[in-house]
C-alpha positions as CSV (number, residue, x, y, z in Angstrom):
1,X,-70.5,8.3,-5.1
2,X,-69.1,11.7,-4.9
3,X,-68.6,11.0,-1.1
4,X,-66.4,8.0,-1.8
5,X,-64.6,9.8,-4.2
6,X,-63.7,12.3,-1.8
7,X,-62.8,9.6,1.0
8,X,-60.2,8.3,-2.0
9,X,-58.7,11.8,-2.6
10,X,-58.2,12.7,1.0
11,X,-56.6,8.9,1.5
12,X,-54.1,9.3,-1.8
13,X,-53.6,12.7,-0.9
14,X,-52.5,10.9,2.8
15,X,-50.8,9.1,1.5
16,X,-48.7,11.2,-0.4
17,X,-48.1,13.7,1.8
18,X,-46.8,10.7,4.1
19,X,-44.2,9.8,1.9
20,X,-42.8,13.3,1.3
21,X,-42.8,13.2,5.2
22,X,-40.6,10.5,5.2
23,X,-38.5,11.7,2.3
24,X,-37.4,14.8,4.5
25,X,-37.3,12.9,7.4
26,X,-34.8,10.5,5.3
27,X,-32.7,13.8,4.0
28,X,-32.6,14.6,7.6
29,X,-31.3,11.2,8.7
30,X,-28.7,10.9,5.7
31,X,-27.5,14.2,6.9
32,X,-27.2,13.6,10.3
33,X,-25.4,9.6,9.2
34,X,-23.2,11.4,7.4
35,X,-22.3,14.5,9.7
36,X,-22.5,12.6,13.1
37,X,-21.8,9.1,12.3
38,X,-17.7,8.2,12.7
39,X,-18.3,5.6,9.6
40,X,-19.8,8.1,7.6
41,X,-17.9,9.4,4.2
42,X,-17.7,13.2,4.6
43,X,-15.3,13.9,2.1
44,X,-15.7,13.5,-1.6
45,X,-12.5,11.1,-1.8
46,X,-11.6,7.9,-0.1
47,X,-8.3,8.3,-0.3
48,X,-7.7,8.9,3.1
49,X,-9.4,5.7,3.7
50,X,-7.3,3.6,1.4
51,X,-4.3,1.3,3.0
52,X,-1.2,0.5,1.1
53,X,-1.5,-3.5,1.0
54,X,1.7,-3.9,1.5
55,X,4.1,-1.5,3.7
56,X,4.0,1.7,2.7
57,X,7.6,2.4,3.9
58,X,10.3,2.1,0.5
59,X,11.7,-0.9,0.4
60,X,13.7,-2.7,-1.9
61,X,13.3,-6.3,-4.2
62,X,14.9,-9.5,-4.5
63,X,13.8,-13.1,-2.7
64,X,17.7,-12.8,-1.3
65,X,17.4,-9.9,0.1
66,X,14.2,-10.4,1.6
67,X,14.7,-13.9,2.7
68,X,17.1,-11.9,5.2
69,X,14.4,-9.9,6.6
70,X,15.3,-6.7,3.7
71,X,18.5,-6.2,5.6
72,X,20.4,-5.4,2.4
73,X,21.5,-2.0,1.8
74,X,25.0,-2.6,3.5
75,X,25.1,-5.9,0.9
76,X,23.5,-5.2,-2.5
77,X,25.3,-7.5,-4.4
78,X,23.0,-8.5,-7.4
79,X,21.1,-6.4,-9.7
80,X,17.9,-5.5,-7.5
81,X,20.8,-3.3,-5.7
82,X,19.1,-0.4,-7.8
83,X,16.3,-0.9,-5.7
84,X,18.2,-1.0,-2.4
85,X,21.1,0.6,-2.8
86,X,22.5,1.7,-6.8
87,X,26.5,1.9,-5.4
88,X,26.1,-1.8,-4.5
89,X,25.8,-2.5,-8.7
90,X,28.9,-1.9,-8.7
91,X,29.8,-5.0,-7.4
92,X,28.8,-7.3,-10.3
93,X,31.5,-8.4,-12.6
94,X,29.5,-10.1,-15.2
95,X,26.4,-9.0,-17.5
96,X,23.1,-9.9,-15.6
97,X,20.0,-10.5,-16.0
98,X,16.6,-10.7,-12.8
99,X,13.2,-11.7,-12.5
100,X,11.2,-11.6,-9.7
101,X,8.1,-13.1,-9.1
102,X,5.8,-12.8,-5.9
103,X,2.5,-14.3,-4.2
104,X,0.7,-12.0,-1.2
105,X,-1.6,-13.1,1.1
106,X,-3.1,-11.0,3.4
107,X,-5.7,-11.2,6.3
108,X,-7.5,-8.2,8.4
109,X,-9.1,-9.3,11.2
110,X,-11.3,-6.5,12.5
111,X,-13.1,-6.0,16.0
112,X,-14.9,-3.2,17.8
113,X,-15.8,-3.8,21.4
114,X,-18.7,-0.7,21.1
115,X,-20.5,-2.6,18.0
116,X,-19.5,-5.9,18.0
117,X,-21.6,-6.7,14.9
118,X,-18.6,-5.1,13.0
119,X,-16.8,-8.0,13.6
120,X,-15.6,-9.5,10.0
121,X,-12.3,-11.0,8.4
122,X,-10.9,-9.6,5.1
123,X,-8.7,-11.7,2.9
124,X,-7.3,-11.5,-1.0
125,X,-4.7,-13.0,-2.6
126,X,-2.7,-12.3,-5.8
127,X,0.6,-13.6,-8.1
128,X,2.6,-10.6,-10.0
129,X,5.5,-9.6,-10.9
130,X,7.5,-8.0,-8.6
131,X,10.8,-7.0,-10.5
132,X,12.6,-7.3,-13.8
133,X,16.5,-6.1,-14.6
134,X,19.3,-6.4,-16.9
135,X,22.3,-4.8,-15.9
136,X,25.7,-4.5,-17.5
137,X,29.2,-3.8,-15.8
138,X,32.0,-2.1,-18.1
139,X,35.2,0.1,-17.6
140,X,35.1,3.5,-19.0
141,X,38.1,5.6,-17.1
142,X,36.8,4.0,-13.9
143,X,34.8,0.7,-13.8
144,X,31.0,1.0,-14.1
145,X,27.7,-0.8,-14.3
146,X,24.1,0.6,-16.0
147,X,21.2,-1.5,-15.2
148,X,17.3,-1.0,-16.5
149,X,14.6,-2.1,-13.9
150,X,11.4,-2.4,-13.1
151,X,10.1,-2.2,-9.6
152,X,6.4,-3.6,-8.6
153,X,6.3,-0.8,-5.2
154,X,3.2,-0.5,-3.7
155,X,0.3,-2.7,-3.7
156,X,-3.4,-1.5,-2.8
157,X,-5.6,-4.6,-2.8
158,X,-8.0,-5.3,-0.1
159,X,-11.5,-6.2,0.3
160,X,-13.5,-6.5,3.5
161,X,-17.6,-6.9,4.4
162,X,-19.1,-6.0,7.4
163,X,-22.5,-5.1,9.0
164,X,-23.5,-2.1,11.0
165,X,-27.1,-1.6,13.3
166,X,-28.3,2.1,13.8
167,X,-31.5,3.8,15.0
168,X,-32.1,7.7,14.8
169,X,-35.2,9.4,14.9
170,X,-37.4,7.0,14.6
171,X,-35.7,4.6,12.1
172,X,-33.7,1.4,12.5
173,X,-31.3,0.0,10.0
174,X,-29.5,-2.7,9.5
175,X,-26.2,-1.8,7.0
176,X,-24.5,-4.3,4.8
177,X,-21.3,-2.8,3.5
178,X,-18.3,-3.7,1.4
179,X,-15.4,-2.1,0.2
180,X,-13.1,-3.3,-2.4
181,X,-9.9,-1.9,-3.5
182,X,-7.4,-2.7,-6.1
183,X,-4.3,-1.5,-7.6
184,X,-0.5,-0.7,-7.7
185,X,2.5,1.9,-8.3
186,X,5.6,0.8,-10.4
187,X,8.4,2.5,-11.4
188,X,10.6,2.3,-14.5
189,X,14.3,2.6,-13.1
190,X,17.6,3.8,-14.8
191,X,20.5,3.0,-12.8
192,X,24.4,3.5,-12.7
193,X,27.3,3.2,-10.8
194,X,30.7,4.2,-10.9
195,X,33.8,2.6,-8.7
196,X,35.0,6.5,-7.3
197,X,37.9,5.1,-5.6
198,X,38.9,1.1,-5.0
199,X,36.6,1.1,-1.7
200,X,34.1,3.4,-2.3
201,X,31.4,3.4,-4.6
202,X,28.5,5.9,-6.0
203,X,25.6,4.5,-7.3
204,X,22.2,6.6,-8.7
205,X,19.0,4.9,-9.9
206,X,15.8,7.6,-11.7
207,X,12.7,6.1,-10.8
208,X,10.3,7.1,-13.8
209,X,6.6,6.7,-12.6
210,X,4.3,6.3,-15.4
211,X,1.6,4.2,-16.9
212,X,2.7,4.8,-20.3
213,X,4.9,1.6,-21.0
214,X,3.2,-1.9,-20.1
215,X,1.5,-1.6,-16.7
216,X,-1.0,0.9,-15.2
217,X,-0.2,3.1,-12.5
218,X,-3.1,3.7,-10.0
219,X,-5.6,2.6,-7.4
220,X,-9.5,2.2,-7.3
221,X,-11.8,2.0,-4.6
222,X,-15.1,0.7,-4.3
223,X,-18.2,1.0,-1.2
224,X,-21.4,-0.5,-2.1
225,X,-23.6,-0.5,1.2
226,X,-27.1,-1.9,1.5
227,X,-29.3,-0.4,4.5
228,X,-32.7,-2.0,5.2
229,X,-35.0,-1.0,8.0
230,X,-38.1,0.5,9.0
231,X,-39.8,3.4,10.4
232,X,-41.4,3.7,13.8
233,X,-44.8,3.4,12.4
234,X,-43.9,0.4,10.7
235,X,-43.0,1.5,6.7
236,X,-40.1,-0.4,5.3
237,X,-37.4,1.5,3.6
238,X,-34.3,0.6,2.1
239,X,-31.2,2.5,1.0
240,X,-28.6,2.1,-1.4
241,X,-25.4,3.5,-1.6
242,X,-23.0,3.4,-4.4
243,X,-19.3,4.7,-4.4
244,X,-16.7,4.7,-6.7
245,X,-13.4,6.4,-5.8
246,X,-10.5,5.9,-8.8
247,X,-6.6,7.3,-9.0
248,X,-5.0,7.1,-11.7
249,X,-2.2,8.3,-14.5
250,X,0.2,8.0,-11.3
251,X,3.3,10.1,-12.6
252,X,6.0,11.8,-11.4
253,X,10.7,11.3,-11.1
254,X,12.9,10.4,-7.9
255,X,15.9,9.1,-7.4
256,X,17.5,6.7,-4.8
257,X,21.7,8.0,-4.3
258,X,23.6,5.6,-2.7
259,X,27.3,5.2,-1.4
260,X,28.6,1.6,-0.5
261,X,32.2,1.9,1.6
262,X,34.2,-1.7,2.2
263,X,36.0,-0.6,5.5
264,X,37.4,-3.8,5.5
265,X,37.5,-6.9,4.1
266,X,34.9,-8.0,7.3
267,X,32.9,-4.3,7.3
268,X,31.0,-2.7,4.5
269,X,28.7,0.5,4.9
270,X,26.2,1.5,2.8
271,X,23.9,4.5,3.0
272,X,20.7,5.2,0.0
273,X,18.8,8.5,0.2
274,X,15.4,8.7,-1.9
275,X,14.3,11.9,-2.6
276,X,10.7,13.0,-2.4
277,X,9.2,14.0,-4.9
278,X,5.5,15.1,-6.5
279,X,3.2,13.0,-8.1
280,X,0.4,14.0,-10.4
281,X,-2.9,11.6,-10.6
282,X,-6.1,11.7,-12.1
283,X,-9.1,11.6,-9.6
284,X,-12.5,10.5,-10.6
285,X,-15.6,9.9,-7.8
286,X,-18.6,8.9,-8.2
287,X,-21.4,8.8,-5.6
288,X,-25.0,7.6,-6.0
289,X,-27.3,7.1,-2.9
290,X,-31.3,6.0,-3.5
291,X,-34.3,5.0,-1.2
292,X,-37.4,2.9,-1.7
293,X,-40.5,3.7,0.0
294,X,-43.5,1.2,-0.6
295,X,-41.8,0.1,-3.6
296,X,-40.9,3.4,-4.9
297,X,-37.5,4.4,-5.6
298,X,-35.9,8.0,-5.9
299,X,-32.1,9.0,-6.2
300,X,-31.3,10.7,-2.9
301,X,-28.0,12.4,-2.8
302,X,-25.6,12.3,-6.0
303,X,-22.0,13.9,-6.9
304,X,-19.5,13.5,-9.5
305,X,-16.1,14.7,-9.2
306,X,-13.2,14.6,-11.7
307,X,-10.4,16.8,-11.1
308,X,-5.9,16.6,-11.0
309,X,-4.1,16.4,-8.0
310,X,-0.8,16.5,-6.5
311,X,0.9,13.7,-4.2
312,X,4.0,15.0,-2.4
313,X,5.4,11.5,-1.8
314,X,8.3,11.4,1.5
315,X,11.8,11.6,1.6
316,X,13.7,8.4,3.0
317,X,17.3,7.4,4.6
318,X,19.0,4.2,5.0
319,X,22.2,3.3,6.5
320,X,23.5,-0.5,6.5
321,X,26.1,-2.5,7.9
322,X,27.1,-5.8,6.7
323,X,30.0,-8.0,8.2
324,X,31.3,-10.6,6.5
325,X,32.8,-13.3,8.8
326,X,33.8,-15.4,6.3
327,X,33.5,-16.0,2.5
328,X,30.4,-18.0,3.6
329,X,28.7,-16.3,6.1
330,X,27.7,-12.4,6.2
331,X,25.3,-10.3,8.4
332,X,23.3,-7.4,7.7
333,X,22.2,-4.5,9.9
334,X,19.7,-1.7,8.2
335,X,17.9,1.2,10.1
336,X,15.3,3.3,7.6
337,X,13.6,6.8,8.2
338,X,10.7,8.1,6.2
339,X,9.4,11.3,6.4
340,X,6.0,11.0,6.6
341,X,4.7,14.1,7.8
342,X,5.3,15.6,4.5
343,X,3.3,13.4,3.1
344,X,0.8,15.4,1.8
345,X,-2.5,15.6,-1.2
346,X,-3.5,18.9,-2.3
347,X,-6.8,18.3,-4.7
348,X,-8.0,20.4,-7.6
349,X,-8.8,24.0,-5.1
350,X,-5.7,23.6,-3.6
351,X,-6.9,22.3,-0.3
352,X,-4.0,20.0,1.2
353,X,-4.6,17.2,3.8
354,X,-3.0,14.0,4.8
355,X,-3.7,10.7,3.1
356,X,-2.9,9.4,6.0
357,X,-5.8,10.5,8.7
358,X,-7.6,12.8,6.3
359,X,-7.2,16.0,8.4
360,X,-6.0,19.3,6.8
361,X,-2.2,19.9,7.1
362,X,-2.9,22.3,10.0
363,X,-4.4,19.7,12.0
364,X,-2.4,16.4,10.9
365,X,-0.4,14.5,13.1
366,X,1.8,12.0,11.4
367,X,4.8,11.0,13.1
368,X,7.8,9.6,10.9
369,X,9.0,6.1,11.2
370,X,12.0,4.0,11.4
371,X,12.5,0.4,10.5
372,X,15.3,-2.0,11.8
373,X,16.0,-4.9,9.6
374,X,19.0,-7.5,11.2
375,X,19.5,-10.5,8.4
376,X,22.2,-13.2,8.2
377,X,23.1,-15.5,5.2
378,X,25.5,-19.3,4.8
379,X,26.2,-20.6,1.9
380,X,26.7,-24.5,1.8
381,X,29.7,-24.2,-1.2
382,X,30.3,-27.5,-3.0
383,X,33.2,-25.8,-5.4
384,X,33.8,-29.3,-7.2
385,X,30.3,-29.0,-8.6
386,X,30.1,-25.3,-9.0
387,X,27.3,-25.4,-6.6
388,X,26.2,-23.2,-4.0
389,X,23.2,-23.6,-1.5
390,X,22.2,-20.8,0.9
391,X,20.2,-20.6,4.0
392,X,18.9,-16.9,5.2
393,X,16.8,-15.9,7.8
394,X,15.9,-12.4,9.1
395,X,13.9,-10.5,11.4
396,X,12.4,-6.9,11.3
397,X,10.5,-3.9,12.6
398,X,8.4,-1.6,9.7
399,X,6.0,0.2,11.4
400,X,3.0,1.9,9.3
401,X,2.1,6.0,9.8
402,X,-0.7,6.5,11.3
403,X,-2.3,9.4,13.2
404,X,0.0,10.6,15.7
405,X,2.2,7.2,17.0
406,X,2.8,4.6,14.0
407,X,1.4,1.8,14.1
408,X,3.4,-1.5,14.8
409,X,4.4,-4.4,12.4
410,X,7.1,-7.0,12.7
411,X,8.4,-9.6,11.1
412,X,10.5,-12.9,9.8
413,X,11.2,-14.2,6.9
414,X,13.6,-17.2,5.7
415,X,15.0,-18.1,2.5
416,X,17.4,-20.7,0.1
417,X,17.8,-21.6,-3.2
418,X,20.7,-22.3,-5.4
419,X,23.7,-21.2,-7.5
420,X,25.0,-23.4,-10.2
421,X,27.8,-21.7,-12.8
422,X,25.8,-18.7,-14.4
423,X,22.3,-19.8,-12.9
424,X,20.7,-18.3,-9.5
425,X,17.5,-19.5,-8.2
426,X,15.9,-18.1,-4.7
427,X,12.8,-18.1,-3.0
428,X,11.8,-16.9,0.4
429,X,8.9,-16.9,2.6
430,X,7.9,-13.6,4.7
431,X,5.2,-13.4,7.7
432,X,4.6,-9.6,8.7
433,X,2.1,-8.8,11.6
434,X,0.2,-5.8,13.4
435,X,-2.1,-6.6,16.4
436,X,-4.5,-4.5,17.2
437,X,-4.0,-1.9,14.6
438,X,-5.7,1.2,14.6
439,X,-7.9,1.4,10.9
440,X,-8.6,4.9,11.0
441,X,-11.1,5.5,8.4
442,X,-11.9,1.8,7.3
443,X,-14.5,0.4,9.5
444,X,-14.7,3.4,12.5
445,X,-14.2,1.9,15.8
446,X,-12.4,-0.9,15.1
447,X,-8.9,-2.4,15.4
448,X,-7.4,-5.1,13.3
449,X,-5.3,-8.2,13.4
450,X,-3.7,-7.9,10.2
451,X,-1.3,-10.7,8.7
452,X,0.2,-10.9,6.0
453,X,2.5,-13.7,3.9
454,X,4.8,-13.0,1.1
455,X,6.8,-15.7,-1.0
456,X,9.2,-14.2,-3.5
457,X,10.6,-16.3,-6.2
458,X,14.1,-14.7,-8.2
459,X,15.6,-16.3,-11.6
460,X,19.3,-14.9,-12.5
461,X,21.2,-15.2,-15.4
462,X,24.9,-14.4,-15.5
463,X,25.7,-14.2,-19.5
């Protein structure tokens, strides 16, 4: 009896000192996942793994204007001017009042010719509100219009699965992953222009970032990942990995200064800096990672972060030219820069890296980017019914920053509608593309086919 005893001690006591085995021999492994692998999340924030859904460079709103391929800034005729170009406001001669509405489809089609079991297609969907104005032209000394918009900017939601296989030191696993993310920035805009001379115009619009009106200014992030494998003595194990990354309280002022100069009756030039600016967020993480061993679990690795941090947001310049051929057909030429090198987050120690590639300022590598936008517009006029139907089409190049060379997107788009008295209605459709994109931080050693579709619906009111 006391012999058997003595068996069952030494065998629990085996057994237990087997399983703190493999619990070092798991630190170990998470350590080296985390330090070696290229997938592996290093850094207490995923921001630098976070895409802007939709392009990251500034543009403006408006189905019209984007129905000819956002080639506006040399037009801006209609109240979402403040968002392309504020000198263009200058240019309405009756009280007026926009809504915008927008659906945004979008599809990422990653690959990875080293681990083809990454393989996977992400796709979401979503209706919002894209913009809302009323402005108002007067004469005070020199005539004027002041406008109050709202501008739906930057859009962060995207959600992807995928699968990874990995062996080290004597343990296979199979990793099921997703990543969810979800979000937007909109600014509050004030906006004015002022007729300086009769063909040239001066037009200002304050952005106000905040989330302390009607709508929430931020971005969150979620990685759950489920790894299941065993060791090379055959015990199962499973890990479990929990991550949630939120920004949020988005604040911070810019404005975007334009000129608009009619040359001519055919020629019209229009130019809109946007200044850069700093934002403030809130940052929380949270990051949870536990194993089970023969039906045991234990917490792993754990962190919590909250902290403030800055986001020095880039500096952009637009120049436009629009020719008017007739009273019923105009063309629009725009070239945008943004400086994205400058583009920069400096966290709660005062550590600054780009959100871009995630490297330290020293060692980032961001190039800037321009886009070409060329658009055209008819309009079918039927003047003894006061009626008006347009056809626009457009075509564009809005490359994304990336980590040295941008990344390449193009574009079309095509739009209509119609104008009847005091009533404007437009839609348009827009298909942007990137082949074989480079996803930095997302899913390591892949490329994607993203796509994406945008229809824009606009309501105006003339009162």
């Amino acid at each position: 009896m006391h012999k058997a005893n003595i068996l069952e001690k030494n065998h629990y006591n085996h057994e237990i000192t087997t399983m703190v085995r493999f619990r070092i021999c798991s630190v170990l492994l998470l350590i080296a996942v985390f330090c070696f692998l290229p997938d592996g999340l290093v850094a207490e924030t995923l921001f630098q793994q976070i895409g802007i859904a939709s392009s990251p460079n500034p543009v403006g709103s408006g189905a019209r204007a984007i129905g000819m391929g956002g080639a506006f800034i040399g037009i801006a005729d209609d109240a979402t001017a403040a968002s392309w170009n504020p000198a263009g406001l200058i240019q309405l001669d009756k009280p007026e009042l926009s809504i915008v509405g927008d659906y945004n489809y979008r599809k990422e089609e990653f690959s990875s010719s080293s681990r083809p079991e990454i393989d996977n297609t992400g796709k979401i969907d979503d209706i919002e509100l894209n913009y809302f104005s009323v402005a108002y032209p007067f004469h005070f000394y020199r005539n004027m219009v002041i406008s109050l918009n709202y501008q739906r900017l930057y859009d962060f939601k995207r959600s992807f699965d995928y699968r990874l296989n990995y062996s080290f030191a004597g343990l296979d696993l199979e990793q099921y992953k997703n990543y969810d993310q979800d979000g937007y920035i909109g600014a509050l805009g004030l906006a004015t222009a002022v007729q300086i001379i009769p063909k040239i115009s001066f037009g200002v619009t304050l952005n106000i970032w905040t989330d302390k009106l009607l709508w929430e200014n931020g971005w969150d992030a979620t990685f759950n990942e489920h790894a299941v494998g065993a060791y090379s003595n055959g015990t199962s194990t499973t890990f479990d990995t929990h991550i949630k990354d939120k920004y949020s309280q988005f604040r911070g002022i810019n404005a975007n200064i334009g000129l608009l100069w009619d040359v001519n009756k055919y020629l019209t030039i229009g130019t809109v800096f946007k200044t850069p600016f700093e934002a403030s967020l809130r940052h929380k993480y949270n990051y949870e990672q536990t194993q089970t061993i023969s039906n045991v679990t234990s917490i792993v690795s754990q962190s919590r972060v909250k902290e403030d941090v800055d986001l020095d947001m880039p500096m952009s310049f637009g120049l436009g030219f629009a020719w008017r051929f007739s009273d019923a057909f105009s063309m629009d030429l725009d070239v945008y820069w943004t400086d994205w090198s400058e583009y920069m987050l400096t966290d709660d120690e005062g550590n600054e890296f780009s959100p871009i590639d995630g490297r330290p300022k020293s060692e980032s590598n961001v190039d800037d980017t321009i886009q070409a936008r060329l658009g055209a517009e008819y309009l079918f006029i039927l003047e003894d019914k006061n009626i008006a139907i347009p056809v626009r089409a457009g075509i564009f190049y809005d490359p994304e920053p990336s980590e040295g060379s941008p990344e390449d997107f193009y574009g079309v788009s095509a739009g209509s509608g119609i104008a009847y008295k005091n009533f404007i209605f437009d839609i348009a459709y827009q298909l942007r593309w990137g082949d074989n994109v480079d996803t930095g931080n997302s899913i390591a050693t892949s490329k994607a086919d993203i796509t994406q579709h945008l229809i824009l619906t606009s309501v105006i009111l003339h009162f």
